[in-house]
C-alpha positions in Angstrom: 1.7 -13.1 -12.6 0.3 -15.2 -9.9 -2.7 -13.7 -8.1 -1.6 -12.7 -4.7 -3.0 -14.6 -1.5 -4.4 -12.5 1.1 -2.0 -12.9 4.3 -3.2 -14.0 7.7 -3.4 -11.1 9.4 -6.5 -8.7 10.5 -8.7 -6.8 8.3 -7.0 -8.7 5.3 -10.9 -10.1 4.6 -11.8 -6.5 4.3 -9.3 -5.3 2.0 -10.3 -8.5 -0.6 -13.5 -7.5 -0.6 -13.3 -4.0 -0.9 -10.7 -4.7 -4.2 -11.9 -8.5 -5.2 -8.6 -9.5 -4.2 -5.1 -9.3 -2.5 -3.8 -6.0 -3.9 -0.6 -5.8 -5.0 0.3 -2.6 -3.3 3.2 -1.9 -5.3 1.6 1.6 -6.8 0.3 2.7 -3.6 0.8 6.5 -2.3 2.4 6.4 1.1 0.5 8.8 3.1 1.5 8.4 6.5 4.4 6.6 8.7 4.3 6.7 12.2 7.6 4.4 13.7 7.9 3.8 17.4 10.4 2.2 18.9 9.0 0.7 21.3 4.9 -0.8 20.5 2.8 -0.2 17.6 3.9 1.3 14.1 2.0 2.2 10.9 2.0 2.8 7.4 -0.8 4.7 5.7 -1.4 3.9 1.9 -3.4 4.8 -0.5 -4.1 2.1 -2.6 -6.7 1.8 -5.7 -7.2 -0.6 -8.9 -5.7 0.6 -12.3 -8.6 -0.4 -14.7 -8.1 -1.9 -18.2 -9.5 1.5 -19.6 -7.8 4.9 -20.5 -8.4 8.5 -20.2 -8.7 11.3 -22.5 -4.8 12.2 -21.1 -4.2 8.5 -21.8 -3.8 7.6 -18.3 -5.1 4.2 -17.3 -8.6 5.0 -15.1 -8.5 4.3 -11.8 -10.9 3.0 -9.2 -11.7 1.4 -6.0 -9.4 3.9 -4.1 -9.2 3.1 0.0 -6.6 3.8 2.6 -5.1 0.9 4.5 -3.4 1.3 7.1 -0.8 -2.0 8.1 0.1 -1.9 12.2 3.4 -3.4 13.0 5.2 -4.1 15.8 8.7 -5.2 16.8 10.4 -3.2 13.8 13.8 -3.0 14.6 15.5 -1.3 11.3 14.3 0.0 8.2 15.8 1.0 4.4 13.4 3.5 2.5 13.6 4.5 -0.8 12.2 6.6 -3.2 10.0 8.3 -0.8 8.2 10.9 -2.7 9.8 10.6 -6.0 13.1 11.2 -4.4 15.8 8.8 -5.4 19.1 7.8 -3.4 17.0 8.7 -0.2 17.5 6.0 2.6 16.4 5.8 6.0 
């Protein structure tokens, strides 16, 4: 898998150095969205690094846990899925 290239947008310097890298995001916890129709948005993860080593439970360790939050603006629609565990839930 390629590494993943930081985007050009602010705080994205912070995030690499906090994790190294670009994270991936992809087995983040969403904490928090807050949607406005009008101005700013956000989404709330919580993001970490899954480590090469494993627990006495045999789950991979995790470290290098942070919440980022992503500010966007101008959404217009959005399709969620899988919020929570849930399947079949769209937004």
């Amino acid at each position: 898998m390629p590494e993943a290239v930081a985007p050009a947008v602010p705080g994205a310097d912070e995030v690499v150095r906090w994790f190294g890298r670009w994270p991936s995001f992809h087995d983040a916890e969403i904490l928090q969205i807050d949607l406005q129709r009008n101005g700013r948005s956000s989404v709330r993860l919580h993001a970490f690094r899954m480590t090469k080593a494993v627990d006495a439970s045999g789950h991979f360790v995790l470290d290098l846990h942070a919440v980022v939050t992503f500010w966007l603006e101008g959404v217009s629609d959005l399709e969620l899925a899988d919020f929570s565990g849930r399947t079949g839930v769209v937004i």
